[in-house]
N, C-alpha and C positions, 0 to 999 in steps of 0.2 A: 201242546207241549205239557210234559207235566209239571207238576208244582213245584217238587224240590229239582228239577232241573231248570226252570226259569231263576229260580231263589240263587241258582247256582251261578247261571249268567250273569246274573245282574250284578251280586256280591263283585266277581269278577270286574263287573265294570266299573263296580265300586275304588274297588282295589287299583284298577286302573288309571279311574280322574285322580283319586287320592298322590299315586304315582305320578302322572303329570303336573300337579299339582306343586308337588314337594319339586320335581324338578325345576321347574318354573322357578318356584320360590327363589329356589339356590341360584339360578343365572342370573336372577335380580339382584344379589347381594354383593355387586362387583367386588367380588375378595376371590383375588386369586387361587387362593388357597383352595377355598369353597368348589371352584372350577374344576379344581386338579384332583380334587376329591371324587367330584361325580364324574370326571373323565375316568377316574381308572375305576372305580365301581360299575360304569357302566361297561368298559373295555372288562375286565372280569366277567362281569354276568354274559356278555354274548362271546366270549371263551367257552364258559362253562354250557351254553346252551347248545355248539355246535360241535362242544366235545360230545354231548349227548345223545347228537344225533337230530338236534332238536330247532327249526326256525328261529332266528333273530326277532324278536317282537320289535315290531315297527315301530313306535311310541320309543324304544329304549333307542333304539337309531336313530329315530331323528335327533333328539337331545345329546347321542353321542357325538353327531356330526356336528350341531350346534355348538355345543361347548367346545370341539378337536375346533374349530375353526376360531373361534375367541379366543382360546389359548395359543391359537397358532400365529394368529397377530399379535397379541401381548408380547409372547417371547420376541418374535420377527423382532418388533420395535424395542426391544429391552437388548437385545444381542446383537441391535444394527445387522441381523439377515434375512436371509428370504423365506415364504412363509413356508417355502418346502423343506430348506433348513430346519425350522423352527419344529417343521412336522415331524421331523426324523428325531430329533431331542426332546420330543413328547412321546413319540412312542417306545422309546427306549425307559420313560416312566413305567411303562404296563409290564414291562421283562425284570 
């Protein structure tokens, strides 16, 4: 492989941990808020990646489906319903 294409991957993977990373962080910081923020950043970026034509990165799916699920019981138990309920009053956050 050549040089500045390894340099390339790697940064990328750089860019990557960093991103997992920063994820992580945020579901750590039980603040709702914090949640509802990287839910819809992340519902955004894979909008924008499949307007384009473009794969869902996997690393942003999991964390999307991680935090849609934490939020999905938070509400559940804060509106006394169910998590599908709860799911349908989150995703009308992303519209």
């Amino acid at each position: 492989m050549h040089a500045s294409k390894r340099r390339s991957c790697l940064s990328r993977r750089g860019v990557q941990t960093a991103l997992a990373e920063h994820y992580q962080a945020l579901l750590h910081t039980n603040d709702f808020y914090q949640y509802l923020t990287l839910f819809k950043e992340l519902g955004q970026k894979q909008t924008q990646q499949q307007s384009r034509g473009r794969k869902i990165n996997a690393m942003d799916a999991y964390f999307y489906q991680m935090v849609e699920r934490v939020l999905q019981e938070e509400l559940a138990v804060a509106f006394g319903e169910s998590r599908q309920e709860a799911g349908g009053r989150l995703l009308s956050v992303l519209n």
